[in-house]
C-alpha positions as a Markdown table, in Angstrom:
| # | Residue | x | y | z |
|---|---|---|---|---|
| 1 | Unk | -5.7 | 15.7 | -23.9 |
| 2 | Unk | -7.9 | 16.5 | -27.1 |
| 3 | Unk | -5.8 | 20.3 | -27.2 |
| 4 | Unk | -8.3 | 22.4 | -29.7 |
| 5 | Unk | -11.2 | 19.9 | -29.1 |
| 6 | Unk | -14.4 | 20.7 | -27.4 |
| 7 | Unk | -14.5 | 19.1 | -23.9 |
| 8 | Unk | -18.3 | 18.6 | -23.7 |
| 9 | Unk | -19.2 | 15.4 | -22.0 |
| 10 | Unk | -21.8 | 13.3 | -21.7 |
| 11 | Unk | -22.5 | 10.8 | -18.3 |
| 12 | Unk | -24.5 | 8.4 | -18.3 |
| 13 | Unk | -25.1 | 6.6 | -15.4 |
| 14 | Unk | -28.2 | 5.6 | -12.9 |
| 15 | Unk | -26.1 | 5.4 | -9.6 |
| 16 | Unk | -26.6 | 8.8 | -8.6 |
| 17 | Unk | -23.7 | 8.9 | -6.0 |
| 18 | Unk | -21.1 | 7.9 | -9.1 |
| 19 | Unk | -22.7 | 10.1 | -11.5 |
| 20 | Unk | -22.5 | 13.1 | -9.2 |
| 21 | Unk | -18.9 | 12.2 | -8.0 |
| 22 | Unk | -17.5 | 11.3 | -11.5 |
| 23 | Unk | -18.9 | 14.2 | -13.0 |
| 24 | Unk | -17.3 | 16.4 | -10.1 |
| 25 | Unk | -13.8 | 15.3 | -10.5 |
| 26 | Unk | -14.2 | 15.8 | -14.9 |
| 27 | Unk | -15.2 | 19.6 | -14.0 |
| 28 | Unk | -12.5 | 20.1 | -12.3 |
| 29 | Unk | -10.3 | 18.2 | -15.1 |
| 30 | Unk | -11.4 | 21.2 | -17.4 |
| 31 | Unk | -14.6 | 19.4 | -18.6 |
| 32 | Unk | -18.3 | 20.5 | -19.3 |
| 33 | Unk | -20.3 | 17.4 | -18.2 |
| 34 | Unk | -23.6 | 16.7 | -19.2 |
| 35 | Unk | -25.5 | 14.2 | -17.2 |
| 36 | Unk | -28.2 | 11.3 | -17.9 |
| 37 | Unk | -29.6 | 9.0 | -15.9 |
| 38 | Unk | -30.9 | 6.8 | -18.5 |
| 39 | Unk | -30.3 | 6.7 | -22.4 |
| 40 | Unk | -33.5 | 8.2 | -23.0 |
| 41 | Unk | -32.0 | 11.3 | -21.3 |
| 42 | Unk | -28.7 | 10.7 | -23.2 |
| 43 | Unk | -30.2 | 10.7 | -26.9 |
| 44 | Unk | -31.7 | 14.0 | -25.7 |
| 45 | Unk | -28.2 | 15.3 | -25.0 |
| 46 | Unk | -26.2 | 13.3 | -27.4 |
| 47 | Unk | -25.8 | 15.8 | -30.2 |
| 48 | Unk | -24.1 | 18.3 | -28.0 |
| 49 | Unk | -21.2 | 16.1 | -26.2 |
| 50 | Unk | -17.7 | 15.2 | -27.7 |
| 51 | Unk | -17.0 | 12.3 | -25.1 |
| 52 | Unk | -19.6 | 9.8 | -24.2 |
| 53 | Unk | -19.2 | 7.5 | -21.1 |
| 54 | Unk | -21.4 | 5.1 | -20.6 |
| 55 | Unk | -22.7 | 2.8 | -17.8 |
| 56 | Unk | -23.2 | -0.8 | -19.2 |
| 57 | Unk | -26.0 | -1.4 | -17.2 |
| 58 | Unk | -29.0 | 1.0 | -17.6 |
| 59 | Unk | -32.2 | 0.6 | -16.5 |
| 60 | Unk | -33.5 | 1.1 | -20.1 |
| 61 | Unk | -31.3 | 0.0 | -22.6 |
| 62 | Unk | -28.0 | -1.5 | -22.5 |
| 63 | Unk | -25.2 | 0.9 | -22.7 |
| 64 | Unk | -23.2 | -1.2 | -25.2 |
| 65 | Unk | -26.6 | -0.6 | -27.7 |
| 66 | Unk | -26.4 | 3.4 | -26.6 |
| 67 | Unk | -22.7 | 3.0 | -27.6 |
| 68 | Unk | -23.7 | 1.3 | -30.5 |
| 69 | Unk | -26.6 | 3.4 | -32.0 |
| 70 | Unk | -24.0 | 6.8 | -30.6 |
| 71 | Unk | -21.4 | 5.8 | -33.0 |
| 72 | Unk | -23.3 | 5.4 | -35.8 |
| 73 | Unk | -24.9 | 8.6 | -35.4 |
| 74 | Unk | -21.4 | 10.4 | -34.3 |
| 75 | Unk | -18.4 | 8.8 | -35.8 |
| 76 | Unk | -16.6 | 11.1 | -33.8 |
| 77 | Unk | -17.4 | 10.7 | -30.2 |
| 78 | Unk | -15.6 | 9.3 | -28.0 |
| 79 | Unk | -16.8 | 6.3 | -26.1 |
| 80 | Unk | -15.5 | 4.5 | -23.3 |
| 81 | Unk | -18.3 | 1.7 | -21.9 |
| 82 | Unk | -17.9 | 1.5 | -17.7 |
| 83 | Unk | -18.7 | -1.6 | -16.3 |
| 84 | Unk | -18.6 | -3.0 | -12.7 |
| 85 | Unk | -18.3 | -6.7 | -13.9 |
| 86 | Unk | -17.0 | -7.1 | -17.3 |
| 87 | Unk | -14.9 | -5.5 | -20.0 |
| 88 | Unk | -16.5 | -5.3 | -23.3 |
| 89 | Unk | -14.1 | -6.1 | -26.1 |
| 90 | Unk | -12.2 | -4.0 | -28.6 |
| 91 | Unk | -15.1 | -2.3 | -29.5 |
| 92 | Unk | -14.7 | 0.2 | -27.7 |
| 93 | Unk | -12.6 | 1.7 | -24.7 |
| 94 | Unk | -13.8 | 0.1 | -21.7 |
| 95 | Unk | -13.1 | 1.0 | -18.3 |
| 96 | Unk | -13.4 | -1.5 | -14.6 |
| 97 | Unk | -15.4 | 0.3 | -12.1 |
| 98 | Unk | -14.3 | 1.5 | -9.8 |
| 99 | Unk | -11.9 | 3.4 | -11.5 |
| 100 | Unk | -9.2 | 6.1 | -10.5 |
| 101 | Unk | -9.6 | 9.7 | -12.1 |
| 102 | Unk | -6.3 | 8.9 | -13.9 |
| 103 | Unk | -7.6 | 5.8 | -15.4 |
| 104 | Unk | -10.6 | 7.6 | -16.5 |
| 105 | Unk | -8.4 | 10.3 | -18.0 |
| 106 | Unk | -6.5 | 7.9 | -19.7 |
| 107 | Unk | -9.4 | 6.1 | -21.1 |
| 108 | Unk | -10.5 | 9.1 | -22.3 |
| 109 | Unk | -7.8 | 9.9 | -24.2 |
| 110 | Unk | -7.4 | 6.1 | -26.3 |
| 111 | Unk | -11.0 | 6.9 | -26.9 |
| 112 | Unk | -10.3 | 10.4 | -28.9 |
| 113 | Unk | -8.1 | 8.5 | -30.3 |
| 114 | Unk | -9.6 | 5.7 | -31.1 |
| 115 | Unk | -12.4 | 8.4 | -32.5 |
| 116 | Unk | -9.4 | 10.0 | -34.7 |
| 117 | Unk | -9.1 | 12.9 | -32.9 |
């Protein structure tokens, strides 16, 4: 995965339990994970993270309109939108909750990709 790219990512997610675990299992894939509850905290953080994954559901702001205003900021990043109850187009990467740590990894991945990395 991403071999010479900065592993620096960015979770954002307001179920605590799934942000704690999720975040867990990345460190130990070789990862530095950030972590935001809301996208307020994640535009704080933003700048510094490679990877974005993104809860569509936030208590703030919709995580497809994080997404949204994070790739126009960062062409770059790459983004893969979680959701418990839908998929969200072609957009970008999207990813069923739950999800198995491979399936993460893998969305991952088609998100550097998709990012051109």
């Amino acid at each position: 995965m991403a071999d010479g790219l900065s592993r620096v990512l960015l979770i954002v997610e307001d179920d605590e339990l799934v942000r704690i675990t999720t975040a867990e299992m990345l460190r130990e894939e070789g990862f530095e994970v950030l972590e935001a509850e809301t996208a307020a905290q994640a535009d704080t953080l933003l700048a510094s993270a490679s990877y974005l994954l993104v809860d569509r559901t936030l208590p703030d702001r919709d995580g497809l309109v994080l997404a949204r205003a994070a790739r126009g900021l960062r062409p770059e990043l790459a983004i893969v939108i979680a959701s418990g109850r839908e998929l969200v187009g072609n957009e970008f990467v999207s990813l069923l909750k739950p999800f198995t740590m491979a399936a993460l990894l893998q969305a991952l991945d088609r998100a550097r990709q998709a990012a051109g990395g």
